[in-house]
N, C-alpha and C positions, 0 to 999 in steps of 0.2 A: 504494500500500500504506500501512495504517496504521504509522506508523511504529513501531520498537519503544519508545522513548523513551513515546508514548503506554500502550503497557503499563507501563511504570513507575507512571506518575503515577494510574492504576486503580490500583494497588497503594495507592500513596500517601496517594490518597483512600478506602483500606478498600472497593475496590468488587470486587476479586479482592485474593485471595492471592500470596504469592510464589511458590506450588507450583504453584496453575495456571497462571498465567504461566511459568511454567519448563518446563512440559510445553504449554502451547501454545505456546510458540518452536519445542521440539522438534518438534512437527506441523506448524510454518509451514518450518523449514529440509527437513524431508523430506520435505513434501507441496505445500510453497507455498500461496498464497492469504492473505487477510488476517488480521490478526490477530487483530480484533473478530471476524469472521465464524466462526475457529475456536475463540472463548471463547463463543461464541452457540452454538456447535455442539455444544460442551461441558458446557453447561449450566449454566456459574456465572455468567450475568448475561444479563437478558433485551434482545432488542432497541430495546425501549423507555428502556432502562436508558446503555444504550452509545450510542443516539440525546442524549439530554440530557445525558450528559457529553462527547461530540463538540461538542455546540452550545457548552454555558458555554463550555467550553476555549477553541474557536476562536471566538468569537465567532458561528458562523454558526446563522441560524434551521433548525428540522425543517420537514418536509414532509409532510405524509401523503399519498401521493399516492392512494390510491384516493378521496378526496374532492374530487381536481382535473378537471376537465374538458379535454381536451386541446385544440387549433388543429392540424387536419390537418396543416397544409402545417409544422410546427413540426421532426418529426422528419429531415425531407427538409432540413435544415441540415448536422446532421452526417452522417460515413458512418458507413455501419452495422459495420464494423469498429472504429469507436473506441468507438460506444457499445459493445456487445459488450463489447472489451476494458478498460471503464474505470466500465463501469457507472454512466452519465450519461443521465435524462432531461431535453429542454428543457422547461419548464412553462408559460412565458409570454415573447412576444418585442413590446419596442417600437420604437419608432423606431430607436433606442442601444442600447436594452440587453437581454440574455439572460438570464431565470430561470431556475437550471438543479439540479436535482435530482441527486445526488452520493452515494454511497457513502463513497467518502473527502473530505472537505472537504480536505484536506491537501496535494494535490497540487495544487502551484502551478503548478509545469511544464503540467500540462493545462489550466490556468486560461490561462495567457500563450500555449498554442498555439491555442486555442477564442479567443481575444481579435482573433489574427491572422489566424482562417479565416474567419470571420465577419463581422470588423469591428466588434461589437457588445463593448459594456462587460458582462463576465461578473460576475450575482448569484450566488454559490453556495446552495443548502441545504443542508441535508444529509436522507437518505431511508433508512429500513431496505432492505438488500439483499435480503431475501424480495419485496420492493414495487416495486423496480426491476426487479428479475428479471423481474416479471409482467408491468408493463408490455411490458419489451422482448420476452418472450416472444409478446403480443398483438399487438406492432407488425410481427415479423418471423416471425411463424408460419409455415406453410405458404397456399400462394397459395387462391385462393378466387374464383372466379365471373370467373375467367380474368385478373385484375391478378397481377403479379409481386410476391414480398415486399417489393420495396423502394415498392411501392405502397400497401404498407399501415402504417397508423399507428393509435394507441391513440386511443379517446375513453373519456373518462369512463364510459360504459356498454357500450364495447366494442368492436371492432375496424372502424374505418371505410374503406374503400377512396378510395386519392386518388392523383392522378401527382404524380410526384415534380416541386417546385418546384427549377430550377436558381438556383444562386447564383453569379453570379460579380462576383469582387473588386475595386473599385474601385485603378484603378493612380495614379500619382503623376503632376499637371500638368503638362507643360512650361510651361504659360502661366504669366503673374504672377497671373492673375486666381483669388480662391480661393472653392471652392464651397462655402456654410455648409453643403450638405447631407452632405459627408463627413465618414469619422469618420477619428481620430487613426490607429486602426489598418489602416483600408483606404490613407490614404496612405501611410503608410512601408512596404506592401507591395511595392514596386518601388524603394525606396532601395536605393543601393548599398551594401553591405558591404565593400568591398575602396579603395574612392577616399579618401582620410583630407581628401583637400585638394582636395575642388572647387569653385568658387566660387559660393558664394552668390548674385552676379547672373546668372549664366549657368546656376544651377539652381537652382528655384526647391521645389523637394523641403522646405527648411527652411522656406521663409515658409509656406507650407501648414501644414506642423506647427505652426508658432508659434499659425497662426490658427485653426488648429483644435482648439489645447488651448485659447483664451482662449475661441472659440464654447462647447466643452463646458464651460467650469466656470464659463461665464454661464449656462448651461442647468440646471444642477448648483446653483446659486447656492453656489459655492464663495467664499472670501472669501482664499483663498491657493492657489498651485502652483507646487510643489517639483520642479526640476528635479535630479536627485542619481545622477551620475554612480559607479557601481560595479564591480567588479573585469571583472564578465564582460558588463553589459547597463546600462542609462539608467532607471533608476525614476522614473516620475508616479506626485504622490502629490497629491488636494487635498484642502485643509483645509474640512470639510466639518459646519456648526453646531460650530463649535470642535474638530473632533477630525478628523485625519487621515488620510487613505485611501489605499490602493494603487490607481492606477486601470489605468496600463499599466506594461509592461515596451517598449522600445523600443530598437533596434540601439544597441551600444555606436557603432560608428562613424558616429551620427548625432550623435554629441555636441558635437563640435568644432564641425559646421555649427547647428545650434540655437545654441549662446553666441554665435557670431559673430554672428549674425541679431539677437537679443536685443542687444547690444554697441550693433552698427548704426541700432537702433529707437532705442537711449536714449543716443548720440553719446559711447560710453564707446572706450577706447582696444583695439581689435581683440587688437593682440600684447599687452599687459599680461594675465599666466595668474598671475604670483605674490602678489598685491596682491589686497586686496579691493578691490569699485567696487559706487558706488549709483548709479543713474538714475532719471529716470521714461521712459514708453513713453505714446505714443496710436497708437494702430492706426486706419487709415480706416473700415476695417469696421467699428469697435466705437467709432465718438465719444463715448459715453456713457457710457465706461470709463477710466478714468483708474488708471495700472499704474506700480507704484513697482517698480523691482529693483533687487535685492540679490543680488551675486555673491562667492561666499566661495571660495578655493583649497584643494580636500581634498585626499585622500591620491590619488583615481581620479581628479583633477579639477576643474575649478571649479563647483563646485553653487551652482545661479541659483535664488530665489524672488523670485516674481512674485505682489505684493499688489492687488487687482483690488479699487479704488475705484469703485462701481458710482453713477454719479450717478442716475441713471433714475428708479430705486427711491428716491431719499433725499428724504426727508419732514422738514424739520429742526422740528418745532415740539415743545413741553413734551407735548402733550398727548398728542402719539403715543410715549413713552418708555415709558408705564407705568406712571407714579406716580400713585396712591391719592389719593385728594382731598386730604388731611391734607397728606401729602406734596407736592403741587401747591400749595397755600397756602403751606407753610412756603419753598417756593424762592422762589414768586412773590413775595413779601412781602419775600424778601433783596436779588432783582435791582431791585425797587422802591425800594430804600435809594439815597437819592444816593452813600453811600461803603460803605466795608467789603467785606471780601474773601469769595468765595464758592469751599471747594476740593471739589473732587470727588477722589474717590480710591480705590484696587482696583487689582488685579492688571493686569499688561501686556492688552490683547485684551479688557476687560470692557465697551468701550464708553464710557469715558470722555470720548472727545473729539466722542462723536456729543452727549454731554451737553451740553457744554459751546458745541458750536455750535447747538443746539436754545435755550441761554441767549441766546446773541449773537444770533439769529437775534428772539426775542422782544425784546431792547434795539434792534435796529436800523431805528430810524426817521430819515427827515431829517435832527431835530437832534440827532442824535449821534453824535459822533467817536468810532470804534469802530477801535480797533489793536489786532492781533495779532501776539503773536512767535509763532513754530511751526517746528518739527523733526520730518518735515517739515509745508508746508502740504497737509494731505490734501484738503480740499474749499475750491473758491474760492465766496466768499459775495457777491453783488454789494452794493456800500454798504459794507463793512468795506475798511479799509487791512489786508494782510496782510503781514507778513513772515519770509522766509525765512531762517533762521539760517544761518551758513554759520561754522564753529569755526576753518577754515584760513586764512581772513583776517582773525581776531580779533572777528567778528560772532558773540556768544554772547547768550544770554537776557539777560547783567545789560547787555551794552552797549546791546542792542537796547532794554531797558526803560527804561534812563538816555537815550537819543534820544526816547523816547515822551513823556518828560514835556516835551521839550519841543514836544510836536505838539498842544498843549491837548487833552487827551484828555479822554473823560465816562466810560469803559469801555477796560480794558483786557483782554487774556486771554493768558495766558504758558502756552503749551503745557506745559512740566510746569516744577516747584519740583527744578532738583537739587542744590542747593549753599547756601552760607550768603548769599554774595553776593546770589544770584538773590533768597534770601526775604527778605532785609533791603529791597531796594529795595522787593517788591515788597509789602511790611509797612507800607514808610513811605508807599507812592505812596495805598493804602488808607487810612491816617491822615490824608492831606493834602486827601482833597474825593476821590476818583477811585473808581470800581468796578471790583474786581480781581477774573477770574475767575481759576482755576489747575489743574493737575492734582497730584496726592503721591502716591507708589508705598506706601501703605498698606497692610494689607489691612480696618481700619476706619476709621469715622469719629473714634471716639475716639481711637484709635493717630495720626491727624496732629497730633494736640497735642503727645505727649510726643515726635514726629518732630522737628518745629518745636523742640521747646526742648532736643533732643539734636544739633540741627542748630548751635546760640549760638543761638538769639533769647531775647531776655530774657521771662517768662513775662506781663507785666504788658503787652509790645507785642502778643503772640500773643493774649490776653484781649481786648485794644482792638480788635487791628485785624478778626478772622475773626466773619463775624457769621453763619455756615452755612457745615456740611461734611455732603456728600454722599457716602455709599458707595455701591457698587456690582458687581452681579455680574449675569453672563451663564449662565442656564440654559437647555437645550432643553427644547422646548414638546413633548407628547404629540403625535405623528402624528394627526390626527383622524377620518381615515380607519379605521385599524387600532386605534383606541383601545378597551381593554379592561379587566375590573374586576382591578383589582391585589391578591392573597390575600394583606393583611399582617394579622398578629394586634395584638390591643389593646396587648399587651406590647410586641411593638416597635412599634406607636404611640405608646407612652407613654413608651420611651426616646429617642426621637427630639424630643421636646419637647412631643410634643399634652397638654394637660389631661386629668385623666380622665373632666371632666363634657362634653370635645369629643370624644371619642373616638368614641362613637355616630354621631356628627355625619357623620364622614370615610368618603369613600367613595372611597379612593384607586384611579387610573388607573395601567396604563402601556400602551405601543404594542406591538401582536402583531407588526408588521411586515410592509411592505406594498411594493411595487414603487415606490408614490409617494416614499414614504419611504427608499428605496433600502434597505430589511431591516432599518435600523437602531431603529423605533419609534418615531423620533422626527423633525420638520419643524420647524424655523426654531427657532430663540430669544426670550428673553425676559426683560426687566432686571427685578432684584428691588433694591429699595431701602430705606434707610436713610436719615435724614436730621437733622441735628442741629444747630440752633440755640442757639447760646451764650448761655443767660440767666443772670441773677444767679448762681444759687446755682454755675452753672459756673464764675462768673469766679474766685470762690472757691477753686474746689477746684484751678484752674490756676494762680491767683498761690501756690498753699502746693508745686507742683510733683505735685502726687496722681499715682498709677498711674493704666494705661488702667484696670484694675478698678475704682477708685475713680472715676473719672469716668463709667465705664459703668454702675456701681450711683446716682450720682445722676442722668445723664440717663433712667435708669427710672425713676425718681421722677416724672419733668419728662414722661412721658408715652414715654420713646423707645423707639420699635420697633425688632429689631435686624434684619441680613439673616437668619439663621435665623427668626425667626419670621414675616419677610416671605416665605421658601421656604414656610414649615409652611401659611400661605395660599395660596399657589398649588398647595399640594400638597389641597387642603379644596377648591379649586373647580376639579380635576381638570386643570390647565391644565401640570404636570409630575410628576417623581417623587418618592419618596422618595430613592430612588442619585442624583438630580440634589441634592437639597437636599445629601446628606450629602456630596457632593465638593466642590461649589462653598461651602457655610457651616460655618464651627464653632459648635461648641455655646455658647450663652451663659454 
């Protein structure tokens, strides 16, 4: 059922009144049924209407389904009493996962039971219930040319006759041996719910699940998963082109044997539940995945996330980043400097450190001593000395960098600037013959300056020593499958930054949403950058202490492009959106 809360926020958004809402509760309490379907019935807001306020709200895409074509054997998943009672078409089935056409998007409970009947990762849509009805009414009709109704199923053009495909559930190993081809939800259909404490080698129920959330969010290219323990069930959630997903719900008392498993993988201390603990994990299955975790103690539990370093994939060179010719000369031209320091800087997760090894990666030849401090080391690079900071036996970035200098080094790189210490050495090692890469939690390039000189550094060493600061931000790219023409008026082109003489120009995209794309519109990412060279008239404005305003109105002068107008181009050659530019940039 739509919940009532939903009728509130109709209100809210002036798309009913408060009186027809008050008299459709009244006809939902004494007649039942939903509550959109009796404001539909009603006649103060049409189905199309109630369709796209379902969708913004929940996020979830429409469906029209008289323009889909069905897969016979599709409706023979579910029974025919859930559909009936819940008013669910399936629309499309892969390998993983279930497209499925919804009446309510809101009932999650149907979602977590369809997850577990199945096995399959449930896509919802949402579908006007005149549309659903039709179909199921096609599907389940009366019998015809001697098959039984559960024989027949919807096609696009009309009622096709087919025997029912049986499905049955894939149950939980005894072996150690794990099948990539199961899913996370067919294994945990035969875990126990009642055993709190069985042992992990003598059931092997948890390593399955271990290896089978890491299969799926390889497959997913997930780049995080959230194991997070709550009151009544175990939510997966991965982080999926920077933003977060629900993917299963999972028996609370699988909890304890999953951490334990995870513990075991990364030689972290079994009974320790009060304390946080980090590891890394390599799984046999997945050699080419390198898994950082991090186990924090909440209120339901210890909630594990597991960062999934995927080597395979990793291309470490300048040219595959994505920087613009302009932008490629002005790096290439700093890492070519025998000295001076080069920082990269932006938000937690923008990518900074794939930069910054893409740098090291173009310095490392032969004859060059190349040391690394890092927290952690995320990718081992062969040819670099790397080291592993460790804070509880007094190994921090400034002792590690005061060891460096004496390891003759030609190139240095300090995984991030966080203290005054850290940037003093790593200011002076810059001034003394040495190339310093780094990272600064900014969110520009110009904001590392006045970072730096509200950190102590005197402004005339910050002047000498930094001879390029890179920003940076991570956008998602357009789906390019489902890629479509985006209806923005000139007016908000023109407040968003465009020119009026570019305006014509733009021919903005965004994604319909597509199975590939998992509904969302959007496929992979895409670094946008900034790049800033410290010339004269900079040094200038930094020994007098200037604002970042002041230093960002003279490096416009100096030619500098900012991240905003490096989005407002990728938003011109179709490659993201506008709602991507205006969350990830500010306005200049």
């Amino acid at each position: 059922m739509i919940r009532e809360r939903v009728g509130h926020q109709l209100v809210e958004a002036k798309v009913v009144s408060q009186e027809d809402l008050a008299q459709a509760l009244a006809i939902q309490q004494g007649e039942g049924g939903r509550l959109g379907s009796i404001l539909v019935r009603m006649g103060v807001l049409s189905e199309s209407t109630l369709l796209e306020f379902l969708s913004q709200h929940y996020g979830v895409p429409t469906v029209e389904l008289s323009t889909c074509s069905f897969d016979p054997d599709l409706l023979a998943l579910l029974p025919e009493a859930l559909v009936q009672q819940h008013l669910v078409v399936p629309v499309k089935q892969t390998t993983s996962r279930l497209t499925l056409a919804m009446v309510d998007p809101t009932n999650s409970s149907l979602l977590d039971e369809l997850r577990f009947r199945t096995g399959l990762h449930i896509i919802p849509m949402v579908a006007s219930e005149s549309d659903v009805r039709t179909i199921i009414r096609q599907a389940y009709g009366q019998p015809q040319n001697g098959f039984s109704s559960k024989k027949r199923v919807a096609s696009g053009n009309g009622v096709v006759a087919q025997k029912t495909k049986e499905v049955k559930p894939l149950s939980a190993s005894s072996s150690a041996v794990f099948d990539r081809g199961r899913s996370v939800a067919s294994i945990t259909d035969s875990v126990s719910t009642t055993d709190h404490n069985f042992s992990i080698e003598r059931d092997a129920s948890a390593v399955d699940v271990v290896n089978a959330l890491v299969q799926e969010a390889i497959e997913m290219d997930a780049s995080d998963i959230h194991v997070e323990p709550l009151e009544n069930l175990l939510r997966i959630r991965f982080r999926l082109d920077g933003v977060l997903r629900p993917i299963h719900n999972l028996p609370k008392d699988l909890h304890q044997s999953l951490l334990a498993r995870l513990k075991i993988l990364s030689n972290l201390d079994i009974a320790e539940r009060r304390l946080p603990q980090d590891g890394r994990i390599k799984i046999d299955e997945f050699p080419q995945v390198d898994i950082r975790l991090a186990i924090l103690p909440c209120l339901f539990g210890e909630k594990a996330v597991l960062r999934l370093l995927n080597q395979s994939g990793l291309a470490l060179h300048l040219t595959n980043l994505g920087l613009d010719q302009a932008d490629l000369d002005r790096v290439t031209t700093a890492l070519e400097n025998p000295y001076g320091m080069i920082l990269v800087t932006g938000p937690t997760g923008c990518g900074k450190t794939t930069t910054l090894y893409s740098a090291l990666q173009y310095l490392n030849t032969p004859h060059m001593n190349i040391v690394t401090v890092e927290d952690p080391v995320e990718f081992q690079i062969q040819g670099i000395n790397q080291l592993q900071i460790h804070e509880e036996i007094g190994l921090s970035f400034s002792t590690g960098l005061r060891s460096f200098l004496r390891q003759d080094p030609d190139v240095m790189m300090v995984g991030e600037i966080r203290d005054r210490e850290t940037a003093q050495i790593a200011i002076q090692a810059s001034l003394t013959g040495h190339r310093v890469l780094s990272t600064l939690h900014t969110m520009n390039g110009p904001g590392a300056i006045t970072r730096l000189i509200d950190m102590g550094i005197e402004p005339f060493l910050v002047s000498s020593a930094i001879s390029l600061i890179i920003g940076q931000r991570l956008v998602r790219k357009i789906c390019e499958r489902c890629s479509e023409p985006d209806m923005v008026s000139p007016i908000q082109l023109q407040k968003v930054g465009f020119d009026k003489d570019m305006i014509g120009a733009v021919q903005a995209k965004k994604g319909g949403g597509c199975e590939q794309c998992h509904m969302t519109g959007y496929r992979g990412r895409m670094a946008l950058f900034e790049t800033l060279p410290i010339v004269d008239t900079l040094h200038d404005k930094i020994l007098t202490r200037a604002s970042i305003s002041e230093i960002r109105a003279c490096a416009k002068e100096e030619g500098f492009r900012t991240l905003r107008q490096a989005g407002l181009l990728a938003v011109q050659q179709a490659r993201t959106t506008i709602s991507e530019i205006l969350t990830e940039t500010s306005a200049d």
